[in-house]
C-alpha positions as CSV (number, residue, x, y, z in Angstrom):
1,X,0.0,0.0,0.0
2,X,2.9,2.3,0.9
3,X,4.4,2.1,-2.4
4,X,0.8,2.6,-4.3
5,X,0.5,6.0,-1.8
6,X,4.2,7.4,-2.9
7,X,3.1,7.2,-6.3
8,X,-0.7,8.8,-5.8
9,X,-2.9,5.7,-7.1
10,X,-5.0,5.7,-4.1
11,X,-7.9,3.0,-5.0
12,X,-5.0,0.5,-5.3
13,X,-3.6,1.6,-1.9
14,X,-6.5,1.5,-0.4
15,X,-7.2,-2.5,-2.1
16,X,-3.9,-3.4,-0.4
17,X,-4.6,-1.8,2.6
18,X,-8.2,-3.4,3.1
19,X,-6.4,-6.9,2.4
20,X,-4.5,-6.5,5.4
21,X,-7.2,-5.5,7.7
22,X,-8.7,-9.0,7.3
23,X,-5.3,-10.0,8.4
24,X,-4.5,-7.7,11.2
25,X,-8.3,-6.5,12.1
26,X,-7.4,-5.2,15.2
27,X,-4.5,-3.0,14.4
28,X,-5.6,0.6,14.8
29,X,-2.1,1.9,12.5
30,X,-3.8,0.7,10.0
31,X,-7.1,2.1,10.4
32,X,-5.2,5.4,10.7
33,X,-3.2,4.6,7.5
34,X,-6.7,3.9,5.8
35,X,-7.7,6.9,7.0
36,X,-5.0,8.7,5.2
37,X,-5.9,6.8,2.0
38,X,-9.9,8.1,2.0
39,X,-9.0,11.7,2.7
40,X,-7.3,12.1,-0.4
41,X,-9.8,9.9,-2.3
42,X,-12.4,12.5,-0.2
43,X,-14.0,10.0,0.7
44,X,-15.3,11.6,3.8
45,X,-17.7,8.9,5.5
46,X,-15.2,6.6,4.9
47,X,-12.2,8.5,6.4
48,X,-14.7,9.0,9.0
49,X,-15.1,5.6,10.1
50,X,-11.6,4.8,9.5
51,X,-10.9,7.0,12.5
52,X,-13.4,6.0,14.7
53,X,-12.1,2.4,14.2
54,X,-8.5,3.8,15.4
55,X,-10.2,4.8,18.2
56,X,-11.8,2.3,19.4
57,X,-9.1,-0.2,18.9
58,X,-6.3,2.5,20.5
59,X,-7.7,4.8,22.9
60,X,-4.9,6.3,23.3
61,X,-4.2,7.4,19.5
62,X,-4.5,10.9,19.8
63,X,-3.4,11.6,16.1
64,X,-6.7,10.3,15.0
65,X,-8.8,12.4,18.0
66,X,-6.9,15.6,17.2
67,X,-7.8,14.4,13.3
68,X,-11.7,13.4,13.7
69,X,-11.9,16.7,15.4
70,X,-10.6,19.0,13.3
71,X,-13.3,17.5,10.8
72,X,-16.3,17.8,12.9
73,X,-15.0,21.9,13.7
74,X,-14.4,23.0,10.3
75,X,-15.0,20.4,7.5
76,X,-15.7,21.8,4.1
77,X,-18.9,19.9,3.9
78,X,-20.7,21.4,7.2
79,X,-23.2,18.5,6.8
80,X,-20.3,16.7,8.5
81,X,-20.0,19.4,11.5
82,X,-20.6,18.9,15.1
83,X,-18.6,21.2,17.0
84,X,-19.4,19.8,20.0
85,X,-17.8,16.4,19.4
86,X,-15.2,18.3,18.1
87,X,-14.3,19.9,21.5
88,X,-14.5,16.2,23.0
89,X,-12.1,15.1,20.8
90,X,-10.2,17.5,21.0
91,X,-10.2,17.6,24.7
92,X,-9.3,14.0,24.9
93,X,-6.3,14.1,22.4
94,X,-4.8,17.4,24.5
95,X,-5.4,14.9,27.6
96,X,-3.3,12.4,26.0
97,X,-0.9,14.8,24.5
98,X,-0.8,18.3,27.1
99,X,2.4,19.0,24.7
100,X,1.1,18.5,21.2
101,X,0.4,22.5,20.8
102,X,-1.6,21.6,17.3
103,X,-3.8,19.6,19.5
104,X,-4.3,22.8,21.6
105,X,-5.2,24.5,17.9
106,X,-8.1,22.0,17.1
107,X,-9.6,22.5,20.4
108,X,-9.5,26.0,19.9
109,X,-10.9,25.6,16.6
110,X,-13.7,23.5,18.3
111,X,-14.4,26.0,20.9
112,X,-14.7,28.8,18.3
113,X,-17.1,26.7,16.0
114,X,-19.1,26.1,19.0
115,X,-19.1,29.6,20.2
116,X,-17.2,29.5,23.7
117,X,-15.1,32.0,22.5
118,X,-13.5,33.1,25.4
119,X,-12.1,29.1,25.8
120,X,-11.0,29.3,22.2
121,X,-9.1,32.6,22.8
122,X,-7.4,31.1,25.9
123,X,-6.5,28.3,24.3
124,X,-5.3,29.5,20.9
125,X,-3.4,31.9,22.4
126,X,-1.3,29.1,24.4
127,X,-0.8,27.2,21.3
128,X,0.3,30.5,19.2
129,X,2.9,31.2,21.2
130,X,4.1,27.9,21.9
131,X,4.1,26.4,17.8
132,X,6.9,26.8,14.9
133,X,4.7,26.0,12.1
134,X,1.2,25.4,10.8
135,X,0.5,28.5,12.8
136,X,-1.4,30.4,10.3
137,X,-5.0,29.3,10.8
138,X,-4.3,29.3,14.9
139,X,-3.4,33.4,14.3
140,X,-6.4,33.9,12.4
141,X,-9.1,31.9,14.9
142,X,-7.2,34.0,17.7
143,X,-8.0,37.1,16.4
144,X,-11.6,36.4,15.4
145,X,-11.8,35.0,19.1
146,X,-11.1,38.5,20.2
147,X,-13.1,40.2,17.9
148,X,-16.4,38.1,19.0
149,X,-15.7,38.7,22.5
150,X,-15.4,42.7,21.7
151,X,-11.7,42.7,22.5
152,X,-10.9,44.8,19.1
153,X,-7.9,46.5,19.7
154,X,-6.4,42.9,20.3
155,X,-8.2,40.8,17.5
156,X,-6.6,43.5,15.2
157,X,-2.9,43.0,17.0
158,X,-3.2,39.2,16.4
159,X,-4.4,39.5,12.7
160,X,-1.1,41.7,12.3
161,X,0.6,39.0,13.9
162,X,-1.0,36.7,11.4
163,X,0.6,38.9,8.5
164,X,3.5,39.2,9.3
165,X,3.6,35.5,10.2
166,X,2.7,34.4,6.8
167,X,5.5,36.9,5.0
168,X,8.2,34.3,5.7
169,X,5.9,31.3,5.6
170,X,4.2,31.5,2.5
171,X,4.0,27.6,1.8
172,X,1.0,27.7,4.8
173,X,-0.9,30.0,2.7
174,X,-3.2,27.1,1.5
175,X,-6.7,27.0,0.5
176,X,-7.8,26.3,4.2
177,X,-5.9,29.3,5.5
178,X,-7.3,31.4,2.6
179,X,-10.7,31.2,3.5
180,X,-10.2,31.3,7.2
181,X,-8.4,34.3,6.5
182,X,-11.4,35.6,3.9
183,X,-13.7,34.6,7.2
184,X,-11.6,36.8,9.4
185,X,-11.4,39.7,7.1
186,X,-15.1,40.0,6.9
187,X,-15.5,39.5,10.5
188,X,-13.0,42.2,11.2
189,X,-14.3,44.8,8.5
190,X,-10.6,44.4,7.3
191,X,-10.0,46.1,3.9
192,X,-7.2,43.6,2.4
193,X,-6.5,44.4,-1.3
194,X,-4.9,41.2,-1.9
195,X,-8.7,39.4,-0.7
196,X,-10.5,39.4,-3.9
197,X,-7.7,37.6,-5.6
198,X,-7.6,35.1,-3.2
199,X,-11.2,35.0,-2.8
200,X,-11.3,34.7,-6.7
201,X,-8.5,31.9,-6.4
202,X,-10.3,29.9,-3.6
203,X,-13.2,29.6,-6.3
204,X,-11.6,28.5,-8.9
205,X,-9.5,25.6,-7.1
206,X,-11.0,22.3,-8.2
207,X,-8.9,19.9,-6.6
208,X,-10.4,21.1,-2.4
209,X,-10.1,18.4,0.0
210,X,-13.6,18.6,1.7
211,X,-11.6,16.8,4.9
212,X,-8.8,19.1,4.5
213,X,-9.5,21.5,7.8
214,X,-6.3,22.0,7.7
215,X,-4.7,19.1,6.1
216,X,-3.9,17.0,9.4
217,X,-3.0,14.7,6.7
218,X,0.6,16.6,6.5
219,X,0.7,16.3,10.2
220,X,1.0,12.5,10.4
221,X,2.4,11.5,7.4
């Protein structure tokens, strides 16, 4: 399957990969790893169950809590949202992991979607200062954590953070980031001259992961 992944023909990965599970049932690595294989076939209910299978056979994956959450906060599809699971999740794979800062970001991302946004600014904030990459998105929910909760002067301090951030990190500028940032902007009332070209180049994009909150995919790989 690993060879059939390196070279992007996922169906066949995934053919391998389902052999082995009636082998080795009961090993959750592999659920994860046909996790992997869905999201970037998009299938989502698929991917879904694949992590809930990790779960249940290690509860103490927190790869695949910190992922399943991030998809129940902010998945493309919002059919698939529940924001409260998400903080759950989330809560459980920070639990298992108080040191994993992106797990701090997904359950600040929960929070936020489920509109404790004074929890998600606490939160976010902790994990801002404490991650060297994939900060991006954290910035951007920061500062439209402040913003709900009337804390202006801040939100606005933390979106300049955010751009100067992504001046010398410009490979996180992905389509996730883009229209969380779009999100914050209009939130904000910022004026951004560079937004209708993005917003322009979000809408074209034809190859969106609907899982992709963030690609946790690039976390684990």
């Amino acid at each position: 399957a690993g060879c059939y992944y390196n070279q992007k023909k996922y169906d066949k990965a995934v053919a391998d990969l389902e052999r082995a599970l009636e082998i080795k049932p009961e090993h959750a690595e592999l659920h994860w790893n046909r996790y992997l294989l869905y999201s970037k076939l998009e299938q989502t209910d698929n991917a879904i169950t694949a992590l809930q299978d990790a779960i249940e056979l290690d509860a103490g994956l927190t790869k695949a809590y910190r992922t399943l959450a991030s998809i129940y906060a902010d998945c493309d599809d919002e059919s698939y949202r529940d924001p409260e699971a998400a903080v759950e999740l989330a809560f459980k794979a920070v639990t298992l992991a108080p040191d994993d800062s992106f797990a701090k970001s997904v359950l600040g991302l929960a929070y936020y979607r489920s509109g404790d946004f004074r929890e998600a600014a606490t939160i976010l904030k902790t994990a801002a200062e404490s991650l060297d990459a994939d900060k991006a998105w954290t910035l951007l929910f920061l500062s439209m954590s402040h913003w709900q909760l009337g804390n202006h002067d801040v939100a606005r301090s933390w979106y300049e953070r955010f751009t100067e951030w992504i001046k010398t990190h410009e490979h996180e500028l992905d389509d996730y980031v883009v229209r969380i940032r779009l999100e914050a902007e209009e939130l904000m009332g910022v004026d951004d001259s560079d937004s209708d070209e993005l917003r322009q180049d979000l809408q074209d994009e034809q190859n969106v992961n609907p899982l992709d909150p963030k690609d946790p995919v690039k976390k684990d790989r």
